[in-house]
MARPA-906882 format. One record per residue (C-alpha): x negated, y, z negated; residue number from 0; residue in three letters. Coordinates in nm, 2 decimals. Each point is the difference from the previous one (the first is absolute). Layout:
N
[rec [X Y Z] NUM 'ala']
...
***
This chain:
249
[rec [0.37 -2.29 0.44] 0 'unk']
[rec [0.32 0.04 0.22] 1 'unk']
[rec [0.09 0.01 0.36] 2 'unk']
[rec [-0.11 0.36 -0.02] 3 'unk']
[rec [-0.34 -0.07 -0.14] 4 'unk']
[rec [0.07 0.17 -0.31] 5 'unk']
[rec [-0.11 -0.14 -0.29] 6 'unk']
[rec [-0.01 0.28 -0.35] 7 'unk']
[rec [-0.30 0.00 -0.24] 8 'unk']
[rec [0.03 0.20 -0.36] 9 'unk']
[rec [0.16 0.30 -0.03] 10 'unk']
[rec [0.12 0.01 0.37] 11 'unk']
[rec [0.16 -0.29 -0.01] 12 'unk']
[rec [0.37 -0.01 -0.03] 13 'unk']
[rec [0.20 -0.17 -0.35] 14 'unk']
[rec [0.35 -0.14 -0.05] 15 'unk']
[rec [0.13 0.21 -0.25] 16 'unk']
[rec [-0.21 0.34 0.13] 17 'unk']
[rec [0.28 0.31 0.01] 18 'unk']
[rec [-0.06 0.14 0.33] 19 'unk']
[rec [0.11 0.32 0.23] 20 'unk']
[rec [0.14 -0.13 0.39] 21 'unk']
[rec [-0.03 0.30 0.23] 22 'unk']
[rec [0.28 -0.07 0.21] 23 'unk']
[rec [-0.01 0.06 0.43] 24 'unk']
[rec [0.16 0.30 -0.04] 25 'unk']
[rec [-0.29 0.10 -0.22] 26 'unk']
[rec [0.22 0.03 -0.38] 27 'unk']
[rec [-0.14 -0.16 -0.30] 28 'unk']
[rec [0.19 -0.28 -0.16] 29 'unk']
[rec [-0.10 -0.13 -0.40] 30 'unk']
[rec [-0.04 -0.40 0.05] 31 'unk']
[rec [-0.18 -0.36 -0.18] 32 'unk']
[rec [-0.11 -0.25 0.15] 33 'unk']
[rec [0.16 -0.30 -0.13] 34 'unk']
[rec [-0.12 -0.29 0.11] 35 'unk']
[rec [-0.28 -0.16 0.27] 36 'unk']
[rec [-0.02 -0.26 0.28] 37 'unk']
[rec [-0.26 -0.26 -0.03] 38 'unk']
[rec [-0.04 0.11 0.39] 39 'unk']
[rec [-0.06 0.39 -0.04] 40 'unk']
[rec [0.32 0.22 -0.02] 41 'unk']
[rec [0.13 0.18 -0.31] 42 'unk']
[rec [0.36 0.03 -0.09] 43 'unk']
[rec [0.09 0.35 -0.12] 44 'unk']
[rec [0.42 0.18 -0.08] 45 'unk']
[rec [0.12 0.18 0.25] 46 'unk']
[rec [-0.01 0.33 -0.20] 47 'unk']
[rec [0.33 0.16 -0.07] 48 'unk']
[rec [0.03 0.40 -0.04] 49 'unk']
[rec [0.32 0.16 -0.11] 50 'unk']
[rec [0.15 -0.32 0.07] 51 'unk']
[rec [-0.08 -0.07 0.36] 52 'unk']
[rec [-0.26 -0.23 0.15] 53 'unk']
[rec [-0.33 0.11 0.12] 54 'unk']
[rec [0.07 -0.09 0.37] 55 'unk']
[rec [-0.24 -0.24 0.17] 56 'unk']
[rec [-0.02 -0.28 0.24] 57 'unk']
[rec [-0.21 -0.29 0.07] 58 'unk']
[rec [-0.29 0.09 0.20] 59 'unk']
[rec [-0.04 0.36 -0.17] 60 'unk']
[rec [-0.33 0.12 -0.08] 61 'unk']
[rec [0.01 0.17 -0.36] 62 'unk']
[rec [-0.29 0.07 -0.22] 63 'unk']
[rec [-0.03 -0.15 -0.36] 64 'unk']
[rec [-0.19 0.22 -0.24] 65 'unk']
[rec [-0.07 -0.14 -0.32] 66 'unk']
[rec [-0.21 0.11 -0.31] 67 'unk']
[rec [-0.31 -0.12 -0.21] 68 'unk']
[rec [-0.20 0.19 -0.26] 69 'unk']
[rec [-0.27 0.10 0.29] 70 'unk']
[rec [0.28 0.18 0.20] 71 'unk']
[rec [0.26 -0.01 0.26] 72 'unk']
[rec [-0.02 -0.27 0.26] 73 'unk']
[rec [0.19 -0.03 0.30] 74 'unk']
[rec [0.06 -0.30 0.23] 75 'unk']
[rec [0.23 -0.05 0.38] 76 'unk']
[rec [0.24 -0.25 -0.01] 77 'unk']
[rec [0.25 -0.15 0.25] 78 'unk']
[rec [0.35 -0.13 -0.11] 79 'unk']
[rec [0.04 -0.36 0.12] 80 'unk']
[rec [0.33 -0.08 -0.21] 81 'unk']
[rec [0.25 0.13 -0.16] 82 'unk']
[rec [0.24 -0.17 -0.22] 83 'unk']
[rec [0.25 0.04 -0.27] 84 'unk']
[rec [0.09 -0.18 -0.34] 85 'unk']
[rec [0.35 0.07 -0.13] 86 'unk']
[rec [0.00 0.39 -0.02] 87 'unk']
[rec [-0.40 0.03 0.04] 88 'unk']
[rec [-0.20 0.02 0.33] 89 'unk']
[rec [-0.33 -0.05 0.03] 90 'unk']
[rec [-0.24 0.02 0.35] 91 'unk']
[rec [-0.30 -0.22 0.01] 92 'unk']
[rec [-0.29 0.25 0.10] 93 'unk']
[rec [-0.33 -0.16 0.15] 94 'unk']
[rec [-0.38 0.19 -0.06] 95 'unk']
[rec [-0.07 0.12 0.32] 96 'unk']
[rec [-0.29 0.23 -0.08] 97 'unk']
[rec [-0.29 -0.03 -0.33] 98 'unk']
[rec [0.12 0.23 -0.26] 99 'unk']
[rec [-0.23 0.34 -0.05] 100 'unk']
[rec [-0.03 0.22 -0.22] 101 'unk']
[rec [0.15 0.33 0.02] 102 'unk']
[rec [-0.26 0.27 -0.06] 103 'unk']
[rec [0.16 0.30 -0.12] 104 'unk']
[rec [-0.04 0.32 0.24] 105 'unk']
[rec [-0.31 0.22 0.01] 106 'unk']
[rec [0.15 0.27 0.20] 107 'unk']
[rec [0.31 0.20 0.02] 108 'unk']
[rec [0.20 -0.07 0.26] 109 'unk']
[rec [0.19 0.22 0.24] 110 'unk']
[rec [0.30 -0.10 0.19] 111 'unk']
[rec [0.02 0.17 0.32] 112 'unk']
[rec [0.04 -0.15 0.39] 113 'unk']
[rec [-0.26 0.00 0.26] 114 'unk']
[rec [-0.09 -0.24 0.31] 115 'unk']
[rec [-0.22 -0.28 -0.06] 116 'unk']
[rec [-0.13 -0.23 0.25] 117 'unk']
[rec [-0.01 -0.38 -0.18] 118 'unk']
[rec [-0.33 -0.14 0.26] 119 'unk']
[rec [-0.12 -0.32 -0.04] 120 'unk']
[rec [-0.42 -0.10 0.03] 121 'unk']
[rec [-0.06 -0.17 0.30] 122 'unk']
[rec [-0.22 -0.35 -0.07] 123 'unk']
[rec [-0.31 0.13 0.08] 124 'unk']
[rec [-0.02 0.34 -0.18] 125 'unk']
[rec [-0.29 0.11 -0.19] 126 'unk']
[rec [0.08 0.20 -0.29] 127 'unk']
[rec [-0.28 0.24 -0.14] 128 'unk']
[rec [-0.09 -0.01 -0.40] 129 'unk']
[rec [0.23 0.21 -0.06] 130 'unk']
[rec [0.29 -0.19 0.16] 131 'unk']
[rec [0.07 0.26 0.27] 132 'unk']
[rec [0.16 -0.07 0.30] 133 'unk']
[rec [-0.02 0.12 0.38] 134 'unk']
[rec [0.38 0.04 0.11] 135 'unk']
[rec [-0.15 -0.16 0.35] 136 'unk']
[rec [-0.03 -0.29 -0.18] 137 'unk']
[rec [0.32 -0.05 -0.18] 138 'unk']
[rec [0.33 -0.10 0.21] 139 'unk']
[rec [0.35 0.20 -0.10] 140 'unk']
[rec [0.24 -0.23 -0.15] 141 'unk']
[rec [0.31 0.26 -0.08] 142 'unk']
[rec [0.05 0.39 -0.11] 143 'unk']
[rec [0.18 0.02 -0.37] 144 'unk']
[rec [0.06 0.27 -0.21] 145 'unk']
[rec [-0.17 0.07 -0.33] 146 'unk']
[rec [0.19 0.01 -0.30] 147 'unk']
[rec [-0.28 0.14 -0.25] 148 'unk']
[rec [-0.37 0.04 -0.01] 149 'unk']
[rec [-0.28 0.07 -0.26] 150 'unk']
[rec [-0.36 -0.03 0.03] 151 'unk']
[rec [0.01 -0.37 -0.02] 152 'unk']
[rec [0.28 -0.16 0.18] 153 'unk']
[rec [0.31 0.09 0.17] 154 'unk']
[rec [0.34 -0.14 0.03] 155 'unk']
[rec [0.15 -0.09 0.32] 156 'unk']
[rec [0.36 -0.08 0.14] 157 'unk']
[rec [-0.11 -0.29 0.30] 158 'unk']
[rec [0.22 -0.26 0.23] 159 'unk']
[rec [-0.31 -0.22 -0.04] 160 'unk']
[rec [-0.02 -0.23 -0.33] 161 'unk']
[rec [-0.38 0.04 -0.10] 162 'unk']
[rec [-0.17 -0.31 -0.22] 163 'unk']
[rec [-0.16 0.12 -0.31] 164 'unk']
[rec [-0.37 0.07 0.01] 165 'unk']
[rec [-0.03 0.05 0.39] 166 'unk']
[rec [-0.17 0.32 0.16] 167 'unk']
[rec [0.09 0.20 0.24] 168 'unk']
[rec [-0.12 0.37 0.16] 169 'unk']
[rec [0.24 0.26 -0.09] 170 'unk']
[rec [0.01 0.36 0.24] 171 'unk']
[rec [0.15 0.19 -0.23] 172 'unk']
[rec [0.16 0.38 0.15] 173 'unk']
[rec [-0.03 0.19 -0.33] 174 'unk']
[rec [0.11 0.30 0.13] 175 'unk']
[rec [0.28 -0.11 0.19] 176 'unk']
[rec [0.36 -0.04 -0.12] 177 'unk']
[rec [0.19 -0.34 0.08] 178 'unk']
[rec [0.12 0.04 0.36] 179 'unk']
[rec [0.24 -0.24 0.23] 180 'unk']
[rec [-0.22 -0.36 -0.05] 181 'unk']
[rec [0.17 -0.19 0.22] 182 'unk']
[rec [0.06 0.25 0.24] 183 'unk']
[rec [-0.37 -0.04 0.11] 184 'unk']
[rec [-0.28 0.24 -0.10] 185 'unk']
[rec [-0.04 0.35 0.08] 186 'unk']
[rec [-0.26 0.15 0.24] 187 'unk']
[rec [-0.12 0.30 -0.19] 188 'unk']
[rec [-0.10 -0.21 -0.36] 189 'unk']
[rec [-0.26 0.07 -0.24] 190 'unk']
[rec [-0.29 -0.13 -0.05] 191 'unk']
[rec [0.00 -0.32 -0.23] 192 'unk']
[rec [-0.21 -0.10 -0.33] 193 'unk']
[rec [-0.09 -0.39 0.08] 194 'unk']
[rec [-0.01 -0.24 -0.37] 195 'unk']
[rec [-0.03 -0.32 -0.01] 196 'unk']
[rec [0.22 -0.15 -0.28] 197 'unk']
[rec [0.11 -0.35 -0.16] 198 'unk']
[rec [0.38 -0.10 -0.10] 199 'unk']
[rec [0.07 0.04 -0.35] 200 'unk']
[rec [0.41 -0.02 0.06] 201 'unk']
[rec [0.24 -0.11 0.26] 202 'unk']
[rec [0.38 0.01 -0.15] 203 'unk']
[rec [0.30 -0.03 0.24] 204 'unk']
[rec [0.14 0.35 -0.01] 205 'unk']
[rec [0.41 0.04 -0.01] 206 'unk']
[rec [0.01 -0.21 0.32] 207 'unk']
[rec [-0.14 -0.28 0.12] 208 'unk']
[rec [-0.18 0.17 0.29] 209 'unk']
[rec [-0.16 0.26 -0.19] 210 'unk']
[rec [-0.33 -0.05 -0.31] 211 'unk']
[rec [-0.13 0.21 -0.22] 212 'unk']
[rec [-0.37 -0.10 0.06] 213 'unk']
[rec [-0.25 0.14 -0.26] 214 'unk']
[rec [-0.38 0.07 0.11] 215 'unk']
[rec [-0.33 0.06 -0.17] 216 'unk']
[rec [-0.32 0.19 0.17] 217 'unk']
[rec [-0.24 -0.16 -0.01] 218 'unk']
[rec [-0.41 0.12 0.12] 219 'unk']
[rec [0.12 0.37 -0.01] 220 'unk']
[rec [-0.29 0.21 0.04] 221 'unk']
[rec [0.01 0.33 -0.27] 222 'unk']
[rec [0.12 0.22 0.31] 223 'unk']
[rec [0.29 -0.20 0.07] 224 'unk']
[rec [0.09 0.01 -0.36] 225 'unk']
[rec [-0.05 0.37 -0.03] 226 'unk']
[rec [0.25 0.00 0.32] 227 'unk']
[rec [0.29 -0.14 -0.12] 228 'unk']
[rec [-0.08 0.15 -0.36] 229 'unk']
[rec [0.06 0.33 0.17] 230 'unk']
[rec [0.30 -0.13 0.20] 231 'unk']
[rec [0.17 -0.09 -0.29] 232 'unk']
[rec [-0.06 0.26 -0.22] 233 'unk']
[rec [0.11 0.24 0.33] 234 'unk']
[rec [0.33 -0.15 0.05] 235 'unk']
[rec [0.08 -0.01 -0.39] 236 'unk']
[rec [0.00 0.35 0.05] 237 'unk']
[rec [0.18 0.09 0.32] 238 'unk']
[rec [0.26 -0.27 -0.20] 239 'unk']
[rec [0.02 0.16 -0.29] 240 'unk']
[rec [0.03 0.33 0.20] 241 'unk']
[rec [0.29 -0.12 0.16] 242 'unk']
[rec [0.17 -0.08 -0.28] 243 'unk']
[rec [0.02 0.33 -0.16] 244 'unk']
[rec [0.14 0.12 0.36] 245 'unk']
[rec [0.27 -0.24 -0.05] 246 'unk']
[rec [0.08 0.09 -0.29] 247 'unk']
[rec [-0.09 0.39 0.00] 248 'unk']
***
């Protein structure tokens, strides 16, 4: 086990010689291997090269390692504590940060289309009911993002916060209101919003340091609020596809 309390078991644990994708800050994909390991924890992968540059990184990034097994795709954070270089090679030495899960492929198409979301937080005390929904009295506004695509069981968000893996939160999601100014403060006249509670299934720095793309599943939706967003989605798919033709008309 290592500083970050990470220690892999089976087929979520982590080999020397494992050919692995590094999805860089700026969220590209970069073809790597881990080549060797510490006796203390961290891995030392190549600095991908494509089209004969150097996938840019610098110690203290945050990249995701995804890695493969015959049960599927698995997917683990990782922070780079070193990097170094060996005649013409360089390598970065990339500690565990996070326990590697398994990617479960998508149930659900997803749209991409913007829309305010509130990211709140539970307060200590909060009582969930068995269906794990939430009060918006009891939850506490941490910051308003904008989506970058939802189906009926997650959504995709561009935040300023980084979000650890596995936490919940209360989402108020404006489905039928466009992306307006964010940090310009919040309008008077807004719509009414759909409150989810869902966990953390991604958090990947996005282009710049300041911004994530932070992926979230729903969790204790009741059958109405699915039915919602069903009909959201397929609504806008339309009115997109509809715009389209007038584009191109």
């Amino acid at each position: 086990m290592n500083e970050f309390g990470i220690q892999g078991i089976g087929e979520e644990d982590i080999h020397v010689g494992d050919k692995v994708d590094l999805v860089s800050p700026s969220g590209s994909v970069y073809r790597s291997m881990i080549e060797d390991r510490h006796e203390s924890g961290p891995f030392l992968a190549g600095v991908p090269i494509r089209k004969g540059v150097y996938m840019y990184v610098e110690q203290g990034d945050d990249l995701y390692l995804v890695f493969y097994r015959e049960s599927g795709r698995y997917i683990a954070q990782m922070k780079v504590i070193a990097l170094e270089k060996r005649g013409e090679i360089r390598y970065m030495w990339l500690m565990q940060k996070t326990h590697a899960q398994k990617n479960q492929r998508r149930e659900a198409f997803r749209l991409p289309v913007s829309f305010d979301v509130h990211i709140c937080e539970y307060l200590e005390d909060v009582e969930t009911s068995v269906a794990g929904v939430v009060d918006e009295v009891k939850a506490i506004a941490l910051e308003a993002v904008s989506s970058r695509d939802i189906s009926v069981t997650g959504i995709a968000l561009l935040t300023r916060r980084e979000y650890h893996l596995e936490d919940m939160y209360v989402l108020n999601m404006y489905l039928d209101r466009e992306i307006t100014n964010i940090r310009g403060g919040l309008p008077e006249d807004r719509t009414e919003a759909m409150h989810v509670t869902a966990s953390v299934k991604r958090c990947i720095p996005w282009r710049t340091g300041n911004t994530y793309n932070t992926g979230m599943q729903f969790i204790g939706m009741t059958e109405r609020m699915s039915e919602s967003i069903a009909r959201y989605v397929l609504a806008e798919q339309q009115r997109q596809i509809k715009r389209r033709r007038l584009i191109h008309m």
